[in-house]
N, C-alpha and C positions, 0 to 999 in steps of 0.2 A: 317145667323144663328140666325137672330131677330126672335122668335117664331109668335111674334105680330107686325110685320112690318107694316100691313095694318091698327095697330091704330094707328101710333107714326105719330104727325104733321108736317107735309117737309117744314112747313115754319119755322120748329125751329129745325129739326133735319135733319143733310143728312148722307146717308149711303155714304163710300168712301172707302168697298173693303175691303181686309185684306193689312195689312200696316207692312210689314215685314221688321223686323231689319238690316240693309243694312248690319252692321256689325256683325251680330251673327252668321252670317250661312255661312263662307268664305271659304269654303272646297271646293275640287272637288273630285271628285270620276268618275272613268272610269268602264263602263259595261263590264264585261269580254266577249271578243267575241265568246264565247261558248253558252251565256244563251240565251237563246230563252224570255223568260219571266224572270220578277223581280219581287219578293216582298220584301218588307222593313217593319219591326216587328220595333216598339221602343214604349216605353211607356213614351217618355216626361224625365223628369228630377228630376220629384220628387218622384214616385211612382216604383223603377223601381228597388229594392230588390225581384224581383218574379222572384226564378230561376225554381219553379213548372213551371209555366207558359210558361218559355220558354223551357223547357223541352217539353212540349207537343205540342211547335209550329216544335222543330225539327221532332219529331215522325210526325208531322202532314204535314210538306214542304220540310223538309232535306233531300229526297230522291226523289220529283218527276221528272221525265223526263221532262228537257230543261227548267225548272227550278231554280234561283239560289235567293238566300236569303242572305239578310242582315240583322244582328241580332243586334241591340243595346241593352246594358245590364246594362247600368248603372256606375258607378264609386263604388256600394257595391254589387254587384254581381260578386266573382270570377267564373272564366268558368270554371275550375274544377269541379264547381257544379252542369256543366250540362252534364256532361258522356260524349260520345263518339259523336264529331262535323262530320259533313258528308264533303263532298269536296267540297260541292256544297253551302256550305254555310261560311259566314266570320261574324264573331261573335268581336264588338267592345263596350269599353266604351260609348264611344261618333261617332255619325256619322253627315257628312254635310246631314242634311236633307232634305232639299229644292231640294240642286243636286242633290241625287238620286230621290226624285221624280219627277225629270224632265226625268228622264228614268226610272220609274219603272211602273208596272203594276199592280199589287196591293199595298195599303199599310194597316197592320195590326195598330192599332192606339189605347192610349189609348184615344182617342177622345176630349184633352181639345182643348182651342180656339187654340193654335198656331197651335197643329197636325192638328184639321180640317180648319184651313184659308190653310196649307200649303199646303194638300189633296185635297183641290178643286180650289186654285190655279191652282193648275199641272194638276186637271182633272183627278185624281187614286180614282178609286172605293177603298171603304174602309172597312176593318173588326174593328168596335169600340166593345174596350174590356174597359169600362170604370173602372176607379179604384176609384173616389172618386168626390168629392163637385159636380162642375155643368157637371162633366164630362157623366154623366147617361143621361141627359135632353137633353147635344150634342149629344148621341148616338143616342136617338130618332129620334130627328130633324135632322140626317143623313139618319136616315132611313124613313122616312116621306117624302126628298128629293128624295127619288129615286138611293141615291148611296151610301149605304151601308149596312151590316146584322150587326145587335149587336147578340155578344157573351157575357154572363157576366162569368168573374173570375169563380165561383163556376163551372159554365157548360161548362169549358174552356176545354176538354179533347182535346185529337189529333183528336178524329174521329168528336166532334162537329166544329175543326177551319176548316179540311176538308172540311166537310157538306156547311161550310160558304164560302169558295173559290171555291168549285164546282158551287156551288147558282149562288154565283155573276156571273161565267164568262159565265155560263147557260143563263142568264139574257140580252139580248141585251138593252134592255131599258137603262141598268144601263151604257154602255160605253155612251150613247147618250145623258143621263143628265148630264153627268159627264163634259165631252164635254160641253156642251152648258151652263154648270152653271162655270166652267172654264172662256169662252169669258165674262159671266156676270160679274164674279167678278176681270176680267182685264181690262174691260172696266167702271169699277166705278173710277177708278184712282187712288185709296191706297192714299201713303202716299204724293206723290204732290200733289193731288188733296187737301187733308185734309189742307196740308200748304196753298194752294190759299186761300181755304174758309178761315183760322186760319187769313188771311194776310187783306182781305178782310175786318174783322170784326172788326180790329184794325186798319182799315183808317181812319181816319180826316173827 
């Protein structure tokens, strides 16, 4: 996600992956053995009072064949405010996110650094609906990567997030970078590798 990786100097900088919270994310969550496909909708933690928004991601995923979606909504967005939930979909404050995308298949995003280290962790093509600060710049540089469409907020209708999951799964490129930048960013090492270096630099 370094836009300028090919200027930063490797004698004084190393890249080491995304280095996720061992203990943030300790949930499991089981795939209903119904769904053929997962997508997982969450906007992070901070931005995440858009019940337009998810309104339009139901009209847009809450009804397609084989199917199922996971909706996080935040801790100020009651579901009441988003009309009528389909079967096919389970709508939560908070969800383990990492877990499901170790089984999901797409994931809706609003694109800051944890959604995309944990999105290309997993190897889930992504839809970045960016909402604020550097999260527009990650959108780009998803989509520059070869494994995502940006949506923004204003042009978020049901028929553009559609448009944006048809794209993607249209797209074979996009499962094979997705993949292959996946093995990249497991095989930098995260957060051991970071403590060697860390450990390394404060020898004697």
């Amino acid at each position: 996600m370094q836009p300028s990786a090919d200027k930063v100097d490797p004698r004084r900088v190393s890249f080491v992956g995304p280095c996720p919270d061992a203990d943030g994310d300790t949930g499991r969550w089981v795939r209903p053995e119904a769904a053929e496909r997962v997508l997982l909708v969450s906007l992070g933690s901070a931005y995440t009072h858009r019940p337009e928004f998810y309104r339009q991601c139901l009209a847009a995923y809450g009804n397609l064949p084989g199917w199922h979606v996971v909706l996080q909504i935040g801790k100020h967005t009651d579901p009441r405010e988003l009309g009528e939930i389909p079967p096919t979909v389970e709508v939560h404050p908070w969800v383990p996110q990492r877990a499901i995308l170790e089984q999901a298949d797409v994931f809706v995003t609003h694109a800051g650094m944890g959604g995309c280290g944990d999105g290309l962790r997993a190897g889930v093509p992504m839809i970045a609906v960016p909402q604020g600060a550097e999260q527009f710049m990650n959108a780009d540089r998803l989509v520059e990567l070869g494994v995502a469409r940006r949506v923004d907020t204003a042009d978020a209708t049901a028929e553009t997030l559609r448009a944006a999951l048809d794209d993607l799964r249209a797209d074979p490129e996009v499962a094979r970078r997705s993949a292959r930048l996946r093995a990249e960013a497991l095989s930098e090492g995260g957060t051991p590798r970071a403590v060697r270096l860390i450990e390394e630099m404060l020898m004697p």
